[in-house]
C-alpha positions, -999 to +999 in steps of 0.1 A: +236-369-564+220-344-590+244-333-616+230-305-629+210-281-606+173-267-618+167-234-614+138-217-596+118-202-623+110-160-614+089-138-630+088-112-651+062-085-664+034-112-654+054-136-677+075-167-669+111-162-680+123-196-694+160-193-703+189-176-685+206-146-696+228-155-723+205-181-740+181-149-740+206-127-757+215-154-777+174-163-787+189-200-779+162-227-763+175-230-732+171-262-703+165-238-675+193-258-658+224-251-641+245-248-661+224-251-687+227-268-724+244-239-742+264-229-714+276-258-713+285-267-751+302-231-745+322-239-716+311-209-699+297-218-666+302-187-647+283-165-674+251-188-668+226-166-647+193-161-641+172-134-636+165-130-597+133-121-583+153-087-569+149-077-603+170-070-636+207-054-632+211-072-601+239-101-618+272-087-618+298-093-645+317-123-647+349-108-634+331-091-607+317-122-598+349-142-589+366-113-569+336-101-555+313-135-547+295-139-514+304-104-498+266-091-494+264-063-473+241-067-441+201-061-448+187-039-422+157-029-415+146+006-408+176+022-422+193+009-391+229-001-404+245+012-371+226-015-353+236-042-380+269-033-377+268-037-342+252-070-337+279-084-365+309-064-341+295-088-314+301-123-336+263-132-337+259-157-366+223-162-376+211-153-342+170-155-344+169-126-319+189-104-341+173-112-375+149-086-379+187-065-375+208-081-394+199-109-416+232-118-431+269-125-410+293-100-436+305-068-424+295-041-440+333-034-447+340-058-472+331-033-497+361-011-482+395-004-491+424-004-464+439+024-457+474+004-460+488+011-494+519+009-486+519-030-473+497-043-501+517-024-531+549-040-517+529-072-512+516-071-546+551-068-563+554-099-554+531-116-582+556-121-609+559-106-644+530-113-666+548-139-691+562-157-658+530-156-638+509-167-673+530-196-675+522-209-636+486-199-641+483-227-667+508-252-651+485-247-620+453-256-638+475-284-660+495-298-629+477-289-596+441-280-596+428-313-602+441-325-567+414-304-548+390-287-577+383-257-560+387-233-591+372-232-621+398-217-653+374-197-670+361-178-642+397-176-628+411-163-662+381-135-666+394-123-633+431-125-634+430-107-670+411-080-651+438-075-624+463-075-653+443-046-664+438-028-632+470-040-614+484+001-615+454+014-599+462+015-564+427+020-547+415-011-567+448-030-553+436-022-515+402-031-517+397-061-498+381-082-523+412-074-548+433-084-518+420-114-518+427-120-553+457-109-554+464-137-524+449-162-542+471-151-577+501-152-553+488-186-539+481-201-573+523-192-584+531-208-550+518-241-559+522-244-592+559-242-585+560-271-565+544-291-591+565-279-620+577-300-644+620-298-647+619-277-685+598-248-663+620-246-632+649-242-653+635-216-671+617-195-640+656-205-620+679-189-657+652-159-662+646-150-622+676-151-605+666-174-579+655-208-572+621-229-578+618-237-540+628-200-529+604-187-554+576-204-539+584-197-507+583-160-516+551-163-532+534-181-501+549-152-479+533-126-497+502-140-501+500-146-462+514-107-454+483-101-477+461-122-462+468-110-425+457-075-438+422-092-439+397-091-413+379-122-408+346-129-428+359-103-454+360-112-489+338-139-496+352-169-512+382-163-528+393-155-490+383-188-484+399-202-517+431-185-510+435-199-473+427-233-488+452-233-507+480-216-486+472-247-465+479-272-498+514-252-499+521-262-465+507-296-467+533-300-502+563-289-477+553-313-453+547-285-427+517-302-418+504-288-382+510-255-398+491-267-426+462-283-406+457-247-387+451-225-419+429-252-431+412-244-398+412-208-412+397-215-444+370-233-430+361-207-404+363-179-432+338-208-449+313-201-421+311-168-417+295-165-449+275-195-447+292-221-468+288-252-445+252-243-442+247-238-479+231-205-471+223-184-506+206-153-517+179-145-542+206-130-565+234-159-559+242-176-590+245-212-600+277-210-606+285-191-573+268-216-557+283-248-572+320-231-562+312-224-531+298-264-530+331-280-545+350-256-515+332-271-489+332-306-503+373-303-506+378-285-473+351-316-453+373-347-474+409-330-462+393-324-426+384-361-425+416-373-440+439-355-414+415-368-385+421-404-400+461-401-407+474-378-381+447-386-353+441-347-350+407-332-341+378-326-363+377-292-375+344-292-391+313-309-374+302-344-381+266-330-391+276-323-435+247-318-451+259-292-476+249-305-511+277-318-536+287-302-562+279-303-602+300-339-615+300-330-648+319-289-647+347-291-666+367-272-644+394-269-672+373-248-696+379-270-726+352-287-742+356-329-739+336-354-734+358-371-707+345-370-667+353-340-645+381-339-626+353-326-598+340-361-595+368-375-580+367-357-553+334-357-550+336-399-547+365-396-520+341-372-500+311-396-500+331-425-487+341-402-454+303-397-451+295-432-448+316-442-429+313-415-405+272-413-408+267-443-379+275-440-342+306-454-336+306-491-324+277-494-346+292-512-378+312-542-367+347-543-387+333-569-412+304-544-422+332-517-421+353-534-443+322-541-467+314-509-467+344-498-482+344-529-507+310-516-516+321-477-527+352-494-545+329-513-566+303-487-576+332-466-589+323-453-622+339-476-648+366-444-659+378-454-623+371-493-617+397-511-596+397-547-618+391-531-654+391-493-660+379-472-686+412-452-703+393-440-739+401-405-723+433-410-702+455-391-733+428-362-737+421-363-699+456-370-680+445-358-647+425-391-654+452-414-643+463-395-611+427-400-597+418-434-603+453-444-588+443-415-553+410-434-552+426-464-556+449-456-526+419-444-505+402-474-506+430-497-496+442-471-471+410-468-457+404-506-454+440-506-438+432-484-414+400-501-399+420-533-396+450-520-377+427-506-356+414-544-352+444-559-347+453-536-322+422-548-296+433-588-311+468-589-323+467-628-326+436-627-348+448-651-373+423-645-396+427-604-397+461-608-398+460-630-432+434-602-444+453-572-436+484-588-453+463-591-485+453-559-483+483-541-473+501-561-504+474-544-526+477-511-516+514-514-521+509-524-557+490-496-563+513-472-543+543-487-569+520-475-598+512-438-578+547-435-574+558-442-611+533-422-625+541-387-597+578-391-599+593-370-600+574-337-609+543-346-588+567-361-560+554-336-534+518-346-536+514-360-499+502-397-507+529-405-533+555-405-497+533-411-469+513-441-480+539-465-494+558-455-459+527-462-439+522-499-455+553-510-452+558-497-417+528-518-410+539-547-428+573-544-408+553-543-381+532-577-388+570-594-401+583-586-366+553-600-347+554-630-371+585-651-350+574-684-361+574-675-400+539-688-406+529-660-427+522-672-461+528-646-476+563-632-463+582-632-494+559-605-507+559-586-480+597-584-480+595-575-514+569-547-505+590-531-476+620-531-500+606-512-527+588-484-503+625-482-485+636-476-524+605-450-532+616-428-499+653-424-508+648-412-543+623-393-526+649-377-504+660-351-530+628-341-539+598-337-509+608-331-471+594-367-465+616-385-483+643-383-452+623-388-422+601-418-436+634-434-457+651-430-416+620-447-398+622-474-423+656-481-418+648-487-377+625-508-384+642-529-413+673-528-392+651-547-368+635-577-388+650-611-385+650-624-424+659-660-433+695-656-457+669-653-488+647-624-475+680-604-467+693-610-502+662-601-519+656-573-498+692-559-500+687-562-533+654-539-533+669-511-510+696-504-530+670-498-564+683-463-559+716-478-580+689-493-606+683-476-641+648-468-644+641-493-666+651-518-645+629-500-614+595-503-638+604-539-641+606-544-608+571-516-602+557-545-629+555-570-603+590-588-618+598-612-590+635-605-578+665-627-583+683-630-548+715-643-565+742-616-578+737-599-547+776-578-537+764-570-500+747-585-474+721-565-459+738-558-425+770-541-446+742-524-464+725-512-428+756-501-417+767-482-446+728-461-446+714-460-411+717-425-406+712-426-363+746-438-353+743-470-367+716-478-340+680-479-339+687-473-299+676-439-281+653-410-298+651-412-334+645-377-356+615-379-370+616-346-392+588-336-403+568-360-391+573-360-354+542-347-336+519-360-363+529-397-368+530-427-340+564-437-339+564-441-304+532-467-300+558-486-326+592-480-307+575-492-276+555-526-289+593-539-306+614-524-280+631-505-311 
């Protein structure tokens, strides 16, 4: 994996150009990489072009780039732009007959404006005052962007200044590619909301008239009345960006079949203008190229991820060859020597490849499993699982958030193969000591996700879901295990108590707090504990009654006393159980029914 890209070196007068654009203005020596040295040292990325072989004056301006970026107009030949048009009308994509037509799939209206005022001026009230929407802008790039990496600040700012500019103009507000943008502003507020810490939500709450969770939603709404205005293939990729991240909205509010179909959306806008094939053009910049490369590299590791959690259908094809995308962009802007927060997800992605780049059948679970051990060791050290590098964890706080997601996908994913193990051999003795270890590890690390998210970051998806996914399946293995010969049962009490604990202070702040803090109560409702586990478990479910500094004891891996105890467990059960008092019958699953296998569960235990 390259991190810098070269450049193909043009021509010019006879005579070899040898530095990009602003290294020439600048008489700076320059690498003739992208991005290259100076670029670089100057944080300015997006301004790092070369002169095309279509000659000079064909690079657009840094705020054109953004808003306008992968919307070429169809070449034709012969003047024939009625026939281009027509072969594109008909969905061709890169049809060998049709090239001599049409060599690209755009349509030749994405340089048009709609003829729809009316619904993009209201739509476009929307984006909130400048001093309001300034403040999300950064809290987005501070709080949120580092969870996917699809935008980079600088190029992001140069743009959004330029709506700021332009924003009363209302031809420039209805051309599709300002649509977009505007989407993606709208898109940008939504999110950052959701992610806000408490000082901000006051504020936007006391200043706006309405609340953080309504403001949101009024943002997303907006953005998707303005994206609906938008044929498909229009725009380039900030369509593309803005879809992606009406789909991260979703995914926050747990609305996640809803989310999985505009992800669909993104990644088909993706294709039509040729992302997934890493199509370019002579005049496509390095920096146009490397964005559209960290889209495709977050939209391929979600895809993967929601065909692993939720069982649903591949979206994109198992055939990803698209390049990866620069490691060492800081997407921030800000000059540091610290790791990108692009090379995070860039690690996650190239575990999915692996392990997806055999036949299936063809790794046995022990090579599986190894595998995985192998990409958790060959972290880089910033990310280690035994020692980590932190020299940058104060300058680079996104820091700590990844290494603890990685962290998760690796134990998640080794979970994941071994349930699906133990569900051919459930007696396995062996896999079921290994999968105990592994599930108690991943709980560790789930303790330390969830005291480091909560409560600002509460909504990101794996700080709920994957503390309620081990201990549902170490309820699972306690409930098989009649003649208490697991070794390890104590800890695994311990484990299920403290995810029961993380879901109801979760309650009041992420939809999955409810449903997963319910589930959990079936299935602890149906363990038979020895008078010790119950004690030491009631003692965990109630941490909601704990101060926090007792609860970061307790996330410390402080054993718990099971004396002092005021309730047995069963008073406790009865007193929270929120389906009758009985695990009996259908039980709501919220949000998560449809996309999580309660039923394969309910049936095996009879709950």
């Amino acid at each position: 994996m390259s991190d810098q890209s070269h450049v193909d070196v043009g021509h010019k007068r006879g005579r070899r150009v040898t530095a990009c654009i602003e290294c020439r203005k600048r008489k700076k020596k320059c690498d003739r990489r992208w991005p290259c040295n100076h670029c670089r040292r100057r944080q300015s990325a997006h301004e790092c072009k070369y002169e095309s072989r279509v000659g000079p004056g064909s690079n657009e301006s840094a705020t054109d780039q953004v808003t306008h970026s992968s919307t070429e107009g169809p070449v034709s030949v012969g003047g024939s732009t009625e026939a281009s048009a027509a072969v594109i009308s008909l969905g061709y994509m890169d049809d060998p007959v049709f090239k001599m037509i049409a060599t690209t799939g755009q349509s030749s209206d994405t340089t048009k404006s709609l003829e729809l005022s009316g619904p993009v001026l209201q739509a476009s009230r929307a984006v909130p005052p400048r001093p309001y929407a300034d403040i999300l802008v950064q809290s987005f790039f501070d709080n949120v962007n580092h969870h996917y990496c699809i935008l980079y600040q600088p190029s992001f700012q140069a743009s959004y200044e330029a709506w700021w500019s332009r924003r009363r103009d209302a031809s420039y507000l209805c051309a599709m590619t300002t649509i977009a943008f505007t989407s993606l502003i709208l898109r940008v507020c939504s999110n950052a909301i959701q992610f806000l810490p408490k000082d901000g939500q006051d504020r936007l709450e006391s200043e706006l008239g309405d609340s953080a969770s309504d403001l949101s939603q009024l943002y997303h709404e907006a953005a998707n009345a303005l994206s609906d205005l938008l044929p498909p293939g229009v725009a380039g990729l900030v369509n593309a960006q803005q879809l992606f991240l009406g789909a991260t909205w979703l995914k926050a509010e747990a609305s996640f079949v809803e989310s999985w179909h505009m992800l669909a959306g993104s990644v088909r806008q993706a294709q039509e203008i040729g992302i997934d094939t890493d199509k370019s053009t002579p005049d496509m910049t390095g920096y146009e190229l490397d964005s559209r490369r960290r889209l495709w590299c977050a939209l391929d590791t979600w895809d993967r991820f929601m065909t692993a959690v939720f069982n649903r259908p591949r979206i994109i094809g198992s055939n990803n060859s698209v390049p990866y995308p620069s490691t060492t962009l800081s997407l921030s802007g800000v000059s540091s020597d610290a790791p990108s927060a692009a090379l995070a997800k860039v690690l996650e992605n190239q575990l999915g490849r692996v392990l997806s780049g055999t036949q299936p059948g063809n790794l046995s679970l022990e090579e599986s499993l190894a595998t995985v051990e192998s990409w958790m060791s060959a972290l880089p050290p910033v990310f280690s699982f035994l020692a980590p590098e932190k020299q940058w964890d104060e300058e680079a706080p996104w820091l700590r958030f990844q290494r603890l997601q990685l962290h998760c996908v690796g134990y998640m994913t080794q979970l994941a193969l071994m349930k699906a193990a133990l569900a051919v051999e459930p007696q396995q003795q062996n896999y079921i000591e290994k999968v105990t270890n592994i599930g108690l590890l991943a709980m560790r690390v789930c303790q330390e996700f969830f005291d480091l998210c909560f409560p600002h970051q509460a909504k990101y998806f794996m700080v709920s879901f994957c503390p309620f996914d081990v201990a549902a399946f170490l309820c699972s293995l306690l409930l098989r295990d009649t003649n208490r010969t697991l070794s390890r049962r104590a800890e695994m009490v311990n484990a299920v108590g403290f995810a029961v604990s993380i879901s109801f202070r979760l309650r009041d702040y992420t939809k999955m707090g409810e449903p997963t803090w319910t589930i959990l109560n079936a299935l602890v409702s149906r363990l038979q504990l020895e008078p010790g586990e119950n004690e030491a478990l009631g003692k965990l479910v109630r941490g909601h009654n704990f101060d926090d500094k007792r609860l970061e004891s307790i996330a410390r891996g402080q054993t718990l006393p099971s004396e002092g105890v005021t309730a047995s467990l069963s008073q406790w059960q009865d007193e929270n159980v929120f389906f009758g008092g009985s695990t009996e019958g259908s039980l709501d699953l919220g949000v998560l029914d449809g996309v999580w296998d309660w039923q394969g569960l309910s049936n095996e235990f009879d709950l």
